[in-house]
N, C-alpha and C positions, 0 to 999 in steps of 0.2 A: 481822256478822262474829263478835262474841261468843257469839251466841245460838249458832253453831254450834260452837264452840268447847267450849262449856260441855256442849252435848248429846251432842259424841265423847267428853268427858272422862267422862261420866254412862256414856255405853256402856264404856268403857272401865276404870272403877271395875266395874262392874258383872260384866264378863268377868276381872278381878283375882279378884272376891268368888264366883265360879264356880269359878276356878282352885284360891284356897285354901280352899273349900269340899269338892269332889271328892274323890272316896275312894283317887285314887292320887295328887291331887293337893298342889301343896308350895307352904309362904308363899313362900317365894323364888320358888317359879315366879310366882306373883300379883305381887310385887312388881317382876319383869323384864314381864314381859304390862303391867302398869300404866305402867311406865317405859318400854319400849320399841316396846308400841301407843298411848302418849297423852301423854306429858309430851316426849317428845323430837322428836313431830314437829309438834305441836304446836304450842313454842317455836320452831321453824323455822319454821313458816306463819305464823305473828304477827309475827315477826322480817320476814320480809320484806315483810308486809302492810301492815307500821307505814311501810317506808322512806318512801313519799313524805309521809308528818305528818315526822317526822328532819329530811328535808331541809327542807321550810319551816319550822319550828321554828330551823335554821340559820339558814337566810339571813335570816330575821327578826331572830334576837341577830345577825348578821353585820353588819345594816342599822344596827339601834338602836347597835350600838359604832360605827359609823363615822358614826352623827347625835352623835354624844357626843363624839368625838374632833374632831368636825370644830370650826374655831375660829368664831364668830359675830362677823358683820360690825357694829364699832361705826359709831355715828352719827358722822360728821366735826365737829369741830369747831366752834365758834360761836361769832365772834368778839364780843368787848365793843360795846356801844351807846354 
């Protein structure tokens, strides 16, 4: 998942360094082409790619607080000899 991640963002630097390269070309145009073909959708496809680690991530501290909370059964008493 990263590997692809990291290879749009390479394509996408790269089409930035094009942009404000180019002879009619402008940083801001680079800087919108970089942020708006790679950093913002990007964080959405990882954002939802992550959800299901989140959710077990939850219910695991969800589990362990309610193993922690929960009371432990003492031994019964014993009586004198």
């Amino acid at each position: 998942m990263y590997l692809v991640a990291i290879a749009w963002i390479y394509v996408v630097l790269m089409m930035a360094i094009a942009e404000a390269t180019a002879a009619n070309g402008t940083v801001l145009g680079a800087f919108f082409t970089f942020f708006l073909y790679g950093v913002m959708p990007l964080s959405i496809l990882i954002y939802i790619m992550r959800t299901p680690a989140r959710k077990r991530a939850r219910l695991a501290a969800e589990n362990a607080s309610a193993a922690a909370n929960e009371p432990t059964a003492s031994p019964p008493p014993q009586s004198p000899r």
